[in-house]
C-alpha positions in Angstrom: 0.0 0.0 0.0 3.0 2.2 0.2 3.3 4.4 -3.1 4.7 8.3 -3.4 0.7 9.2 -2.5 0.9 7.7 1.0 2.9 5.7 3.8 0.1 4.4 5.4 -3.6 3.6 4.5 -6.2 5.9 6.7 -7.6 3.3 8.9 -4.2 2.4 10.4 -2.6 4.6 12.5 -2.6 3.8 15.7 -0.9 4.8 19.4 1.8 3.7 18.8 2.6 5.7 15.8 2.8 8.9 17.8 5.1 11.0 17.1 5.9 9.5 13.5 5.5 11.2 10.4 3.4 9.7 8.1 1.7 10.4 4.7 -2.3 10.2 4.2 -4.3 10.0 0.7 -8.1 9.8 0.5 -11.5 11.8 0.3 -11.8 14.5 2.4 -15.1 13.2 4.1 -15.8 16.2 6.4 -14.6 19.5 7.2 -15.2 21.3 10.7 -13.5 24.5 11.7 -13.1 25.2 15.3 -11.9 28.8 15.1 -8.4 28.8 13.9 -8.0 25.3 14.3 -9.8 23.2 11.5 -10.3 19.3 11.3 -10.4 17.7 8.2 -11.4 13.9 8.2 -9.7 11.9 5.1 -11.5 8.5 4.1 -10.0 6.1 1.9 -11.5 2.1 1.7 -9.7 1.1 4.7 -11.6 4.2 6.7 -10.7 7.4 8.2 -8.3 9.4 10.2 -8.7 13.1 11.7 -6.2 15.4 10.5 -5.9 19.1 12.0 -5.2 21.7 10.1 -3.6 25.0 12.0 -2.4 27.2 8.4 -6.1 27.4 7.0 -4.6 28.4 3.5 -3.7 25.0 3.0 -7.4 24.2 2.4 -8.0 27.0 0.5 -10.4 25.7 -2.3 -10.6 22.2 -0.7 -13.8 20.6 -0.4 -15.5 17.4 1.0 -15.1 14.6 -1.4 -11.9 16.1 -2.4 -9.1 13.4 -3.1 -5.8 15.0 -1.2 -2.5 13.8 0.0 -1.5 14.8 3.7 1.8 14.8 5.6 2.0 15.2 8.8 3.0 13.7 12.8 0.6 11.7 14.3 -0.5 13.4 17.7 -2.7 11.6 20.7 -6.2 13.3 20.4 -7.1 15.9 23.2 -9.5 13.2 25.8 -12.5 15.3 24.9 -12.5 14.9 21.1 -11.6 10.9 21.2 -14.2 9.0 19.5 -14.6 5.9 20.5 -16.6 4.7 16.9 -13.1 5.0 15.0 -10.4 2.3 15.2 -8.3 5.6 14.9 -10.4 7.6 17.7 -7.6 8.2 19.9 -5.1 9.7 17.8 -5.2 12.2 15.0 -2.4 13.9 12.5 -0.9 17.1 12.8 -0.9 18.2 9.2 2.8 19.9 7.7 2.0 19.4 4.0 -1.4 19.0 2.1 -1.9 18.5 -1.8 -4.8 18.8 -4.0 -4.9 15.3 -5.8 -8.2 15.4 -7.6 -10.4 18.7 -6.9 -14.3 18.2 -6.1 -15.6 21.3 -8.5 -19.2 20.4 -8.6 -21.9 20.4 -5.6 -22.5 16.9 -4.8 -25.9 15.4 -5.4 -26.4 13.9 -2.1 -24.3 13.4 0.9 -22.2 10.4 0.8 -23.3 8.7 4.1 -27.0 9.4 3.0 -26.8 8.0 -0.4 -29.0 4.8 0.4 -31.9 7.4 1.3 -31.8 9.1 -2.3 -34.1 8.2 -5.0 -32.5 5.5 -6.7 -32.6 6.6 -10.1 -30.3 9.4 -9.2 -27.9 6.8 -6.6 -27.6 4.7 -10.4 -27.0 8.3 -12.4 -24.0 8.9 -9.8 -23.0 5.1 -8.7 -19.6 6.2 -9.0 -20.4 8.6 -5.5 -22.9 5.9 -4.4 -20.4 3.4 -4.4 -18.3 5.6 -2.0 -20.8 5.0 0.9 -19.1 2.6 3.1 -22.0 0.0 3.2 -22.4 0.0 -0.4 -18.7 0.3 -1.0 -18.6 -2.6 1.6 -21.1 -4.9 -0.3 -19.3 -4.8 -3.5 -15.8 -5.8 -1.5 -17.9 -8.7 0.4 -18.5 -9.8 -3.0 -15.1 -10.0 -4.0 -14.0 -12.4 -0.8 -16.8 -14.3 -1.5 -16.0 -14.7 -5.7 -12.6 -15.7 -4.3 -13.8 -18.2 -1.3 -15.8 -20.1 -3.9 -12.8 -20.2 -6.3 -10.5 -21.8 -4.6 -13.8 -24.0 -3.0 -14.4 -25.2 -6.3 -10.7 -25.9 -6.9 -9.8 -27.8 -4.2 -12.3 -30.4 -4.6 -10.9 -30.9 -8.3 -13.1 -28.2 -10.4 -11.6 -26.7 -13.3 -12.3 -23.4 -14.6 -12.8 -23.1 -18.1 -14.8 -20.3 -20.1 -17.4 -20.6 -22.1 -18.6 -18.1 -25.4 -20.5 -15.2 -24.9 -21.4 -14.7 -28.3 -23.3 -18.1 -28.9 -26.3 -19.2 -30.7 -30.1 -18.9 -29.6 -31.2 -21.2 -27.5 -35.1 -21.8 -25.8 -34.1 -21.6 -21.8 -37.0 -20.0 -20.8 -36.5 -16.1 -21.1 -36.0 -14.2 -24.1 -32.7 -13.6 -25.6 -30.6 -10.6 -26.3 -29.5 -10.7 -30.1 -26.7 -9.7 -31.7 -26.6 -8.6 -35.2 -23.7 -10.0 -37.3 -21.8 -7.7 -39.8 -20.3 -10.6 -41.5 -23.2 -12.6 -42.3 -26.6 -10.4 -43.3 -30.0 -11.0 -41.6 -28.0 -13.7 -39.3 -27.9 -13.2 -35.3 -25.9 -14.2 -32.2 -27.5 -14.2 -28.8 -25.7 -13.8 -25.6 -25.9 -17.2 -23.1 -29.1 -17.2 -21.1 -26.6 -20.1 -19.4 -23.3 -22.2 -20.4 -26.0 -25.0 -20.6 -24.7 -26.7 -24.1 -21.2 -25.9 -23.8 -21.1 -27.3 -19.9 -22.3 -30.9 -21.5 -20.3 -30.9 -24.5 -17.3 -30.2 -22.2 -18.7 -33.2 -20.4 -18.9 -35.3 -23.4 -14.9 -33.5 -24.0 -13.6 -35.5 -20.8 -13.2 -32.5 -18.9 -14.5 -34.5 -15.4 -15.1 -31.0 -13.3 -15.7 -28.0 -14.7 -17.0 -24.8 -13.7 -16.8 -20.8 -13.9 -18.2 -17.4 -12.5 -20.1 -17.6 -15.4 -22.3 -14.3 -16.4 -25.8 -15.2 -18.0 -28.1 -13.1 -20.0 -31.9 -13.0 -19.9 -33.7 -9.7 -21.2 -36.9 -10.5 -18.5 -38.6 -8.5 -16.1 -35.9 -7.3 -12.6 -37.4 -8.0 -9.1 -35.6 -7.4 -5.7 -33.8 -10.8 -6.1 -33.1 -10.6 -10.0 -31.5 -8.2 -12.3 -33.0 -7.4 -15.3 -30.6 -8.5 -18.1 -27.1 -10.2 -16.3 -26.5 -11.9 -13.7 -24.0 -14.5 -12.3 -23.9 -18.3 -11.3 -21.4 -20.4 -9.9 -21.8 -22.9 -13.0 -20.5 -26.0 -12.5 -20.7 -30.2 -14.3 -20.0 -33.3 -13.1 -19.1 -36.4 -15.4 -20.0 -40.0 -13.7 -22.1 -38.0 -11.1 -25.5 -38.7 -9.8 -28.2 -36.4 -8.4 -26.5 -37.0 -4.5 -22.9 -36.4 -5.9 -24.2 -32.7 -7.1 -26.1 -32.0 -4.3 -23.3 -32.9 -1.6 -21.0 -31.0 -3.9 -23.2 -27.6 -3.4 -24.0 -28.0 0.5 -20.5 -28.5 1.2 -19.6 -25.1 -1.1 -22.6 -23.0 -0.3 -22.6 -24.6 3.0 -18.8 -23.1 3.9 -19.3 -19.9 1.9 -22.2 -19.2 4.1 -20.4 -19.8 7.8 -17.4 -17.7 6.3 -18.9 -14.8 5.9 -21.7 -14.6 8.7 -22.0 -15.1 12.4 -26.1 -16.5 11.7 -27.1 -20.7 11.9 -26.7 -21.8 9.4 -28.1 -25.4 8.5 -25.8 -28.2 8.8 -25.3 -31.2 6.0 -27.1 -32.7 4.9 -29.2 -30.2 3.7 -33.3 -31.0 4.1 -34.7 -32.6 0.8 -38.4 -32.1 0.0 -40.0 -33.5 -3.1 -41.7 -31.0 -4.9 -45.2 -32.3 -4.4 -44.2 -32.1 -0.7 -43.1 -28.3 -0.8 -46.5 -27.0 -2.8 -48.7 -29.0 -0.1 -46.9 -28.4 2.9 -46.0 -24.9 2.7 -47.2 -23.5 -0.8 -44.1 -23.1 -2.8 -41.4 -25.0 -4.7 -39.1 -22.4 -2.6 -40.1 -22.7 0.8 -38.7 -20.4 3.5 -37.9 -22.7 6.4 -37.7 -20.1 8.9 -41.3 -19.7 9.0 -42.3 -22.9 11.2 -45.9 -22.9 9.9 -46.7 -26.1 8.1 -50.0 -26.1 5.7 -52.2 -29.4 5.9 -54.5 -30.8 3.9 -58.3 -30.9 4.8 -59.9 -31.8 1.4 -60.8 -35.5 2.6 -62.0 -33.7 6.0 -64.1 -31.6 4.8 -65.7 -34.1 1.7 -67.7 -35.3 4.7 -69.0 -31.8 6.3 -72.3 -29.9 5.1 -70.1 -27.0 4.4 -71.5 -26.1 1.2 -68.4 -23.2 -0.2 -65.7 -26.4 0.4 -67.3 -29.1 -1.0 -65.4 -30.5 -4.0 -62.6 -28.3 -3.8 -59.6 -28.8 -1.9 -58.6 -27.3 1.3 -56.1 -26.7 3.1 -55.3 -25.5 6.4 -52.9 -23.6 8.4 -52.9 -23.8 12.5 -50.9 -20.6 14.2 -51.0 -19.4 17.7 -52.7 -16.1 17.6 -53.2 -15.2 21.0 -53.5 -11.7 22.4 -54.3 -10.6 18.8 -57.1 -8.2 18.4 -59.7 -8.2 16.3 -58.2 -6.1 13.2 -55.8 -8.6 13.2 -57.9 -10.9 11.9 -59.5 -8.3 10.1 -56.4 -7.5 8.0 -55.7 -11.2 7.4 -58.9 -11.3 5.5 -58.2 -8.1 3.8 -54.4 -9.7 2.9 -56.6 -12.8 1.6 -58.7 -10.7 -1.0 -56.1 -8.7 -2.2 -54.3 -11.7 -3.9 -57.5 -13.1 -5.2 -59.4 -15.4 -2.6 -62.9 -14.8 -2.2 -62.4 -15.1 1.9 -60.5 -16.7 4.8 -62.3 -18.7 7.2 -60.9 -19.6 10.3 -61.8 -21.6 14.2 -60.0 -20.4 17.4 -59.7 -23.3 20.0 -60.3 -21.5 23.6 -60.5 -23.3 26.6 -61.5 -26.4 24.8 -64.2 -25.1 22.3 -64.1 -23.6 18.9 -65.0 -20.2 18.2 -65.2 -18.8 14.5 -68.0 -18.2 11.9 -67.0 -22.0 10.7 -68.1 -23.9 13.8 -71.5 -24.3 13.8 -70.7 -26.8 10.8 -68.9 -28.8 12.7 -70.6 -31.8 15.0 -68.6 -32.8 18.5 -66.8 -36.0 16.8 -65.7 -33.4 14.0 -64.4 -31.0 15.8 -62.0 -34.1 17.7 -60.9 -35.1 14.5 -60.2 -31.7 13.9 -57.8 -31.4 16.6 -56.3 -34.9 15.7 -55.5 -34.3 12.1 -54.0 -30.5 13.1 -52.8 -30.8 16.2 -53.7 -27.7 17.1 -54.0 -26.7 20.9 -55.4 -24.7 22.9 -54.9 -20.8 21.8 -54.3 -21.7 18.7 -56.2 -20.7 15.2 -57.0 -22.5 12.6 -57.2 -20.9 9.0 -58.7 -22.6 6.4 -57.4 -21.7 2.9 -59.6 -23.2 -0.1 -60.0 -22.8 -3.8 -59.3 -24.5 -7.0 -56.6 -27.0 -7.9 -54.0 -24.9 -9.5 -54.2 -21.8 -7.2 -55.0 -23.1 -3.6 -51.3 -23.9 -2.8 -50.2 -20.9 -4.2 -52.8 -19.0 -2.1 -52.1 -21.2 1.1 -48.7 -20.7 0.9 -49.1 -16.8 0.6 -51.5 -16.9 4.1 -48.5 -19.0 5.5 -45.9 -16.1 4.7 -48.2 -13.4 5.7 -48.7 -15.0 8.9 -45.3 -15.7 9.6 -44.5 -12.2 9.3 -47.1 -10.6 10.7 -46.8 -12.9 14.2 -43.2 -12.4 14.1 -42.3 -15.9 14.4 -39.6 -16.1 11.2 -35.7 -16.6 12.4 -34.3 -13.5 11.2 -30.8 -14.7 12.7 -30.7 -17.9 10.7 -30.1 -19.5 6.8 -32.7 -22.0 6.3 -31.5 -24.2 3.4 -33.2 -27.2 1.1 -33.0 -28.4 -1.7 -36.2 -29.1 -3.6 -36.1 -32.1 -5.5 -38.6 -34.4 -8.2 -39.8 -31.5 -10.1 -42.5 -32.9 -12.7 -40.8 -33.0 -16.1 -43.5 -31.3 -17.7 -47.1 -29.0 -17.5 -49.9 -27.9 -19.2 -49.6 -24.1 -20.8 -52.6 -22.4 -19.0 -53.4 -20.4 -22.1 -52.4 -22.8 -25.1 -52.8 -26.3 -23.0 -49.7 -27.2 -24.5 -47.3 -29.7 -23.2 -44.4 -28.0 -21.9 -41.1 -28.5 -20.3 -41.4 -26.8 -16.4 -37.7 -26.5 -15.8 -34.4 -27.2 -17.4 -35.5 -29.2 -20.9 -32.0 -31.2 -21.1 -32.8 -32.8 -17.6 -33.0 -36.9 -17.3 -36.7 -38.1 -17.1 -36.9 -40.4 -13.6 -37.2 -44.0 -15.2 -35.5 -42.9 -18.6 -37.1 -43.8 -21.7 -39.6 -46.1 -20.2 -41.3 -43.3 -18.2 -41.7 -41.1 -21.1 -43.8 -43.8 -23.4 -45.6 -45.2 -20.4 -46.8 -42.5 -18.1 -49.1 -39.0 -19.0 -46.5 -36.8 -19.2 -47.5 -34.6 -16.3 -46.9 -37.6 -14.4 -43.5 -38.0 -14.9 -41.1 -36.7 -12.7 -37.4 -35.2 -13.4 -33.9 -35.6 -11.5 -34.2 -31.2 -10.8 -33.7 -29.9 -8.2 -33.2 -26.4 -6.6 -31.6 -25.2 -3.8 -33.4 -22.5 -1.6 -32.1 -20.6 1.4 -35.0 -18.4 3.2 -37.4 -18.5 0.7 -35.1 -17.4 -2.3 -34.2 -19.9 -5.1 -30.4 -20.4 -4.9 -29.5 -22.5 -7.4 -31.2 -24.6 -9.5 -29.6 -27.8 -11.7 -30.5 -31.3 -13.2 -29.2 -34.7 -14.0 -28.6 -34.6 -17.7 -30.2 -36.4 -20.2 -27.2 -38.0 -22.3 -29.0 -40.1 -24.4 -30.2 -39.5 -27.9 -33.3 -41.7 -27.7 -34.4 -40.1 -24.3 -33.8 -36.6 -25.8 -35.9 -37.4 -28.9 -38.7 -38.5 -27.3 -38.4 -35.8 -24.5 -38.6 -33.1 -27.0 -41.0 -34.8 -28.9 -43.6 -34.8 -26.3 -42.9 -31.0 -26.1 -43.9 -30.8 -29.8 -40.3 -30.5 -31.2 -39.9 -32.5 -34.2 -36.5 -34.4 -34.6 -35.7 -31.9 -37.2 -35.9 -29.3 -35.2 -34.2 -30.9 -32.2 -31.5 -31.1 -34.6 -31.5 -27.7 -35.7 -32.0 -26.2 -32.5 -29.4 -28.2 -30.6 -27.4 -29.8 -33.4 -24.2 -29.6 -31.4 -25.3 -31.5 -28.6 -27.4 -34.1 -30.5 -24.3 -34.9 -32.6 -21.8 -35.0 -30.1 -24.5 -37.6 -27.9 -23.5 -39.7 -30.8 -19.7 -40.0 -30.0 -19.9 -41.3 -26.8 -21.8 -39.2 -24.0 -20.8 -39.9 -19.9 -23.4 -39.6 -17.6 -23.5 -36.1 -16.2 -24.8 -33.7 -13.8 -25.0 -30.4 -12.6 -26.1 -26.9 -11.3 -25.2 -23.4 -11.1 -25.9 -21.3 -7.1 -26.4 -17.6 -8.0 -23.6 -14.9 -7.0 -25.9 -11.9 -6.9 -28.6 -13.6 -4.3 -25.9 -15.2 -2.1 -24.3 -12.1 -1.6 -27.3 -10.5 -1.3 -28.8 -12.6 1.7 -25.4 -12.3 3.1 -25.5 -8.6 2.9 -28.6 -8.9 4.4 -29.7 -6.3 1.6 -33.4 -6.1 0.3 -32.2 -5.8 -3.3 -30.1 -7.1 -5.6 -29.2 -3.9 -7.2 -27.3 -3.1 -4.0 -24.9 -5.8 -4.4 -23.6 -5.3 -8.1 -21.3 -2.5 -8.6 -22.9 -0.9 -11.9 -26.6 -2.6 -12.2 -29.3 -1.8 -14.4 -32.2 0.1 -12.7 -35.7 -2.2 -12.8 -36.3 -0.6 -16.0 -32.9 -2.5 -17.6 -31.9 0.9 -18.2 -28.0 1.9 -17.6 -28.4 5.3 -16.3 -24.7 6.3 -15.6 -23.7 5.6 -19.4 -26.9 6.1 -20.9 -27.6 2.2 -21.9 -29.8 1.5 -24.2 -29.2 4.0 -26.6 -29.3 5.2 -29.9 -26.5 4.2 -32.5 -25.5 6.0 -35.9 -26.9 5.3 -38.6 -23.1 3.9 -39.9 -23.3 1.5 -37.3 -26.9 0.2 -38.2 -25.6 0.2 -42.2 -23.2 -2.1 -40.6 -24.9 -4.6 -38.7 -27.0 -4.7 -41.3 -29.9 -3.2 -39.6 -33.3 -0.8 -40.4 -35.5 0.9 -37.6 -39.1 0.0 -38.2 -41.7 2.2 -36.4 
């Protein structure tokens, strides 16, 4: 750190410098005169010192945010201006010799330490002074260590890393691509990598045994706090001769570390939890359950087939038992009001007190019902009993939604934990809502459970996959898949989807050829950098843990991306503007 700027960074000086002479460079964070003697505190990444300034000409033009170079004799602060906050609080530096290294001429747009308060539209126009603010500044330096732990995690369990294009061919993985028009070749297109996903398995089918990369991905969908519109990054990785287990112990001992490493919270110790998909949606209404919450959702369909309750006959119904006590009555209130505003037409509910049930549901209920009740729930006394029903394909979804509100609104989530599982037997395939299509639901170069077979014997909703995701506190992680390696399995796969052979071919030529030549099995997945350092962080969005994002609008506001081009450059590429 020594260079002709400085002999020491900011943050360091200590006691038992006094009486040295030392050389400072940083930000001038703050400026305080106290009547002929002025203070003037110099930040650089490692933090700040107090410097006092006695010739006032020396800051003649200087102001906060101000990059200068100080010289001076470190001093032991006066016992009424120590401040205890700083590591450097006791001792301060007697300035001889100050220079101007990069003048602050304009009037900042916000205050540096209240950047995180400013709208962010003008944080993203300036991240360059938003990125100063120590906890923002901080993030982005977390994710470095953490970049660097999982690097040499990867490596020392035999992983090599090896890149993969950028400029690559279109590929259907679920989002829409970004294009890139080709000069060379008129009317043709590259896309940038929604994932590695090809080139992974065709390194597989290559003989590289271990692979993986910090790989950056491109999807032009929609941002939300935990996704970036447009990039993002994974911790891709492949196995060769690797079942489901072998991936999965290969990302709870990774994640697993990287987690402890870097945060004093529980976190869950191997084996991780695994819950079948079917499981997850039925027991807490989600394929990415937060395990923090310890509300568990149970099924009262059968229950109720045999009680005159005419709005829950036929339908399925589910219930969710949580100890309200001491809550008032506009508690209850806005737990209906949550219920309608996400599209159920009510929430009923029964209150066990003092043995009996209380709640506009009971008088349905005979004696031996109300037992069997208590038997199938478990619920005891205190406790409430909401009852969450609806059709098929929504009443999970809407259960699972009561479930979170509840858990937040009784305050019962572990805030000071990392809840992880990994979500396994995702069904290979659904039906498109508005085409009734059959579709793939996750990865589509994913093994089938039972190979071949499965896929001519079963409906193909009923067969399941070898996916799986990983979730830590309600956020999907990482997400991967068993591959499917064989020609005939991909065929009919695809078929079923409604791709012809010739277009399996087309689409994925590479891979379908290179199946051919000899395929190992293979497996893998790919944990996402910008949500693990986000929960780490313990930041609300991802935005504040990428060093130049895109606002929500996939807009680059600090270099003014998207933008226009000449009309050269469209000549070019080969390209024509149509209204």
């Amino acid at each position: 750190m020594i260079t002709m700027y400085r002999t020491m960074r900011c943050n360091d000086i200590r006691e038992s410098d006094i009486g040295k002479t030392v050389q400072l460079a940083g930000w001038v964070d703050a400026i305080r005169d106290h009547g002929g003697v002025i203070f003037a505190d110099v930040r650089d990444e490692s933090g700040i010192s107090q410097t006092v300034v006695h010739d006032e000409t020396m800051l003649k033009g200087v102001n906060r945010e101000a990059v200068i170079s100080v010289t001076g004799v470190v001093t032991k602060r006066d016992p009424e201006t120590v401040n205890e906050k700083l590591d450097t609080g006791t001792v301060e530096l007697a300035v001889e010799k100050l220079e101007v290294l990069g003048a602050c001429r304009n009037m900042l747009p916000f205050d540096i330490d209240a950047s995180r308060g400013t709208r962010e539209d003008v944080r993203l126009k300036y991240r360059y002074l938003d990125l100063r603010n120590p906890v923002i500044h901080n993030n982005i330096v977390l994710r470095s260590k953490i970049i660097s732990f999982l690097r040499r995690q990867m490596e020392e369990r035999g992983f090599m890393d090896i890149q993969t294009p950028i400029l690559t061919a279109s590929s259907p993985e679920g989002a829409r691509d970004f294009l890139v028009p080709s000069r060379k070749h008129k009317g043709k297109f590259y896309a940038l990598p929604q994932a590695p996903q090809q080139f992974k398995q065709l390194l597989m089918v290559s003989g590289f045994e271990r692979y993986y990369q910090i790989a950056p991905c491109f999807r032009d969908e929609d941002a939300r706090q935990d996704r970036s519109p447009g990039e993002f990054y994974q911790l891709d990785y492949e196995m060769s001769f690797a079942t489901q287990e072998d991936v999965l112990n290969v990302c709870e001992e990774v994640v697993g570390n990287t987690f402890r490493a870097f945060t004093e919270k529980r976190v869950t110790a191997a084996p991780f939890p695994r819950i079948t998909f079917a499981d997850a949606m039925l027991k807490y209404g989600s394929d990415k359950p937060d395990l923090r919450n310890p509300l568990v959702i149970c099924d009262l369909t059968d229950f109720f087939a045999n009680v005159n309750f005419p709005l829950f006959k036929g339908k399925p119904v589910r219930g969710i038992v949580a100890d309200c006590q001491g809550q008032s009555r506009k508690f209850f209130e806005s737990s209906l009001k949550f219920a309608m505003s996400i599209g159920m037409k009510g929430l009923g509910y029964l209150t066990l007190t003092d043995g009996a049930f209380k709640g506009p549901i009971e008088k349905f209920l005979t004696p031996e019902q109300k037992a069997e009740v208590i038997e199938l729930t478990g619920m005891k006394d205190g406790e409430t009993l909401f009852f969450i029903c609806d059709a098929l394909r929504v009443v999970n979804r809407y259960a699972g939604q009561i479930r979170e509100w509840l858990g937040e609104n009784l305050n019962i989530i572990d805030k000071d934990s990392y809840e992880f599982c990994f979500v396994v037997d995702f069904p290979m395939y659904e039906i498109d809502e508005s085409s009734g299509a059959v579709i793939f639901t996750h990865n589509p170069f994913s093994m089938p459970q039972g190979g071949l077979e499965a896929l001519e014997a079963k409906d193909p909703t009923e067969v399941l996959a070898y996916q799986y995701d990983l979730v830590c506190n309600g956020v999907e992680l990482a997400s991967g898949a068993v591959r499917n390696h064989s020609t005939e399995v991909m065929r009919k796969a695809f078929a079923i989807a409604g791709y012809s052979e010739e277009e399996l071919q087309k689409r994925f030529g590479a891979l379908y050829a290179a199946f051919q030549y000899g395929a190992p099995p293979h497996a893998g997945m790919a944990p996402g950098i910008d949500r693990m350092i986000m929960l780490l962080a313990d930041e609300d969005t991802i935005r504040d843990v990428i060093a130049f994002p895109l606002n929500g609008n996939a807009q680059d506001l600090l270099l003014g991306a998207p933008g226009e081009v000449t009309e050269q450059q469209l000549l070019e590429a080969n390209i024509s503007i149509r209204e």
